[in-house]
C-alpha positions as CSV (number, residue, x, y, z in Angstrom):
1,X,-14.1,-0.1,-16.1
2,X,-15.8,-1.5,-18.9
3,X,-17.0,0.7,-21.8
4,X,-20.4,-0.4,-20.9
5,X,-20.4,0.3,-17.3
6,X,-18.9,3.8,-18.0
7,X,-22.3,4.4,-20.4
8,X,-24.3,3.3,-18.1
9,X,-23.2,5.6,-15.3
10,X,-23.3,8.6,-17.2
11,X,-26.9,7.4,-18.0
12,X,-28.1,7.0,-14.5
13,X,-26.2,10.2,-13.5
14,X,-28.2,12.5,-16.3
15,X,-31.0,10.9,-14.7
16,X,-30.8,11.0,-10.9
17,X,-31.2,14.4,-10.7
18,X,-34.3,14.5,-12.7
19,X,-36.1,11.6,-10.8
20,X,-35.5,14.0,-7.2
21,X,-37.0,17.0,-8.6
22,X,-39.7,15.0,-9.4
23,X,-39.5,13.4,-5.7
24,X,-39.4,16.8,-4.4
25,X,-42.2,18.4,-6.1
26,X,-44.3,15.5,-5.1
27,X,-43.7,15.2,-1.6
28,X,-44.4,19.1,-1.3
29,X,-48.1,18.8,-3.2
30,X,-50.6,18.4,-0.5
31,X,-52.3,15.0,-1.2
32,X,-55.7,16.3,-2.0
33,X,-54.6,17.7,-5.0
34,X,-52.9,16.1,-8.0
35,X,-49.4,16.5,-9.3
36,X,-49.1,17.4,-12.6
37,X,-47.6,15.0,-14.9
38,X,-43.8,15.8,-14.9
39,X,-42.1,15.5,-18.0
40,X,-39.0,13.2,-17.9
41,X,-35.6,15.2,-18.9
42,X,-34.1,14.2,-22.1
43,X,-31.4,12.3,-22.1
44,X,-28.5,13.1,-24.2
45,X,-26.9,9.7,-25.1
46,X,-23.2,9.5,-24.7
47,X,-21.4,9.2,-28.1
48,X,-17.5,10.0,-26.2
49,X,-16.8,7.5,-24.0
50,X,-15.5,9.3,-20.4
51,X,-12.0,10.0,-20.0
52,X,-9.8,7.4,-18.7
53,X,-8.5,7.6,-15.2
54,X,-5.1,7.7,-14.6
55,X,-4.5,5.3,-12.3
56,X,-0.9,3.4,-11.1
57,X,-0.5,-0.3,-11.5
58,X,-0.4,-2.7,-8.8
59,X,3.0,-3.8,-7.7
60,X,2.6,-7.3,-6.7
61,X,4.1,-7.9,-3.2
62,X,6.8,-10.0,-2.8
63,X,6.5,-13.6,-2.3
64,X,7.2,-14.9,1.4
65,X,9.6,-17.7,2.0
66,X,6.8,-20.4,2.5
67,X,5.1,-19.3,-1.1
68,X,8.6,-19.7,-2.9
69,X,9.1,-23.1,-1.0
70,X,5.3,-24.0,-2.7
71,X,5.9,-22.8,-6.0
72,X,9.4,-24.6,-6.3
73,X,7.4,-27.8,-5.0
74,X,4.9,-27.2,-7.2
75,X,7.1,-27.0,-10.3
76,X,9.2,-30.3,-9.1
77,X,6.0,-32.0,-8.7
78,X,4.7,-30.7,-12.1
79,X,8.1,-32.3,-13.7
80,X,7.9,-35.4,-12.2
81,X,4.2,-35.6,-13.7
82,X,4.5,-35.5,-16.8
83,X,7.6,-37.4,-17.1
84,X,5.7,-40.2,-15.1
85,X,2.6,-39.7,-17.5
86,X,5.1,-39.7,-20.7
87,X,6.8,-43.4,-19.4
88,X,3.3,-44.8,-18.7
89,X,4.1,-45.1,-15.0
90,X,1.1,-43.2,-13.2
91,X,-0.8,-45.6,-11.9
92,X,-4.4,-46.7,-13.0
93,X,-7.0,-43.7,-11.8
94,X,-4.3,-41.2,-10.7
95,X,-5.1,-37.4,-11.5
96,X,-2.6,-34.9,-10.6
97,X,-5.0,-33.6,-7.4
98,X,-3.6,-37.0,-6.0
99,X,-0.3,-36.9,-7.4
100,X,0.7,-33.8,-6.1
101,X,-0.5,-34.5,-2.7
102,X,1.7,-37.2,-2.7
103,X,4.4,-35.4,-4.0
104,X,4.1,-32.5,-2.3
105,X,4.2,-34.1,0.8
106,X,7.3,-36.8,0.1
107,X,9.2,-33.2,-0.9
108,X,8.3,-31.4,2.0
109,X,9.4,-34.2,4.1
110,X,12.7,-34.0,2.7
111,X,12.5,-30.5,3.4
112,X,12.6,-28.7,0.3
């Protein structure tokens, strides 16, 4: 959570309980009469930021079989690219979107 977020919550929490006193006492003054003017609780502003929650990291999930097969395909591809772009032999108008389409699916023929 963001340093501001964190301020900002402790803000709105110092006031929510003001603003439903406020809502209470209005809601139980009959409406002929007038609610007196309710002064608005001070708020204290926040100088130490909140304590940081201890919290345990994400373990990623291991890949599956078919996400390894991509990535390796991926890297091939990536390879091939630039080695293509460094010999000038990409041809006129091909971005890698199209490159890798083609690649990806000449490799996965092959069936790696």
């Amino acid at each position: 959570m963001s340093l501001r977020i964190a301020f900002f919550c402790v803000a709105l929490a110092a006031t929510v309980p003001a603003t439903s006193a406020a809502l209470a006492q209005a809601a139980a003054t009959p409406p002929t009469q007038t609610a007196p003017a309710a002064k608005p609780a001070p708020v204290a502003p926040a100088t130490t930021p909140a304590a940081p929650t201890a919290t345990k990291p994400a373990t990623p999930k291991p890949a599956t079989p078919g996400q390894t097969a991509a990535h390796q395909r991926q890297t091939a591809c990536g390879a091939e690219w630039r080695a293509a772009k460094e010999a000038g032999k990409v041809p006129a108008g091909q971005k890698w979107p199209q490159f890798w389409s083609a690649c990806n699916k000449r490799l996965k023929a092959q069936g790696k």
